[in-house]
N, C-alpha and C positions, 0 to 999 in steps of 0.2 A: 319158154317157161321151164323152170326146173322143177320135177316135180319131187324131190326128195326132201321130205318131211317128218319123215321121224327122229328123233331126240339124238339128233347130230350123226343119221345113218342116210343110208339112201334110198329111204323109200315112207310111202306116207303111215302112220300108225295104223295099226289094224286092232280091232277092239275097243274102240273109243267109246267110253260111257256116253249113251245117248243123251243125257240132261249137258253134260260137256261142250258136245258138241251143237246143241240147240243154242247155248248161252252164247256159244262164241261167233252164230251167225249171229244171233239178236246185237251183241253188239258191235259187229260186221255192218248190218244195217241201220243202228243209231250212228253209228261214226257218217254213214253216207247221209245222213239224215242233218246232222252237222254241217257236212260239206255242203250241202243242198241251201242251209238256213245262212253260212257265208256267204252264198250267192246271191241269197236272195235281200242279204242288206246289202250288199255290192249296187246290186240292180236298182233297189231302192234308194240309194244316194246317186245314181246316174239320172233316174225319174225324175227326183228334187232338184236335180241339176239343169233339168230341162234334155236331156239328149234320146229321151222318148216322147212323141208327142203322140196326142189322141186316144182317145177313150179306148179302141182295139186293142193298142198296144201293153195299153192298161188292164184290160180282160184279159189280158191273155198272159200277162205276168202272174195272174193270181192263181195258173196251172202249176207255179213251181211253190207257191203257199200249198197245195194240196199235195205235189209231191212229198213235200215236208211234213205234212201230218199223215199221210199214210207208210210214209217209211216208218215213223216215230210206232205206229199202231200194229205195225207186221213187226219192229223189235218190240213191241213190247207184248205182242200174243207169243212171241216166239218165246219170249224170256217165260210166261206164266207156263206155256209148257211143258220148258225145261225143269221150272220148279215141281211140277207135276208128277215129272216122269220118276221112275227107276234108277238110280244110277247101277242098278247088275244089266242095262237094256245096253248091248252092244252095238257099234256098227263101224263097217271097215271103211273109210274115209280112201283111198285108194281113187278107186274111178274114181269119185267126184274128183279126186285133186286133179287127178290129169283130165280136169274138165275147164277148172278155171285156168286161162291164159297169161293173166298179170301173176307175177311171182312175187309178190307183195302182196297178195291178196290172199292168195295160195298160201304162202308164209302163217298170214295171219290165221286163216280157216283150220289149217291143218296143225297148229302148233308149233309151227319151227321157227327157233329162233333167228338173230341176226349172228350169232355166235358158233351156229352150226357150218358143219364145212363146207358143205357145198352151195350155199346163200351166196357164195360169190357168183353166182351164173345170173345173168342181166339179163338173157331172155324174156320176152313178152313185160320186158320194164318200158317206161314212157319217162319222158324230159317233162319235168315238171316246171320249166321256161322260170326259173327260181331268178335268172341273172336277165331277162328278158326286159328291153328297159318299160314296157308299159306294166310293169307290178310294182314299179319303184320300188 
């Protein structure tokens, strides 16, 4: 992971308006929330397809239904907070950054662009199997 995050420097911002930074997990967490709700008509066109059978299998897909709406409910209490807050309410993003591992993640939390110099460090990235032939 690289952890350099500040506006094309080497290191994560320090002073970050607390409503800022609330906004940007919330929608940190709608995005996963998204990816979640992909999955879950993925799975639901494998269902109809027949390649799950039986009622358990079936209970127990409706875990990633709840994932889905409790992510959707943690960004959007996240978001009413942010609107809530201060923006004079500070806080230095630093540790946390060198907490998260994906640097695409980090990127995203801490504000740093893809334009920044040192975003070229791959560290704690993952193959997203894009040329993988079962995603056609």
């Amino acid at each position: 992971m690289n952890d350099s995050n500040q506006e094309g420097q080497g290191s994560p911002r320090a002073g970050v308006a607390v409503p800022e930074v609330l906004a940007i997990v919330s929608a940190e967490v709608r995005m996963l929330s998204d990816t979640a709700g992909d999955l879950q008509d993925l799975i639901g066109n494998l269902v109809v397809a027949g390649a799950f059978g039986g009622s358990q299998s079936l209970y127990q897909l409706q875990s990633l239904d709840r994932l889905c709406q409790s992510l959707n409910a943690v960004a959007d209490f996240l978001a009413g907070v942010a609107s809530g807050s201060s923006v004079e309410w500070k806080v230095d993003v630093s540790n946390a950054a060198r907490a998260v591992k994906l640097a695409d993640v980090c990127d995203r939390l801490t504000g740093r662009t893809a334009g920044d110099e040192s975003s070229g460090d791959l560290t704690g990235e993952f193959d997203d199997f894009e040329n993988w032939p079962m995603t056609g």
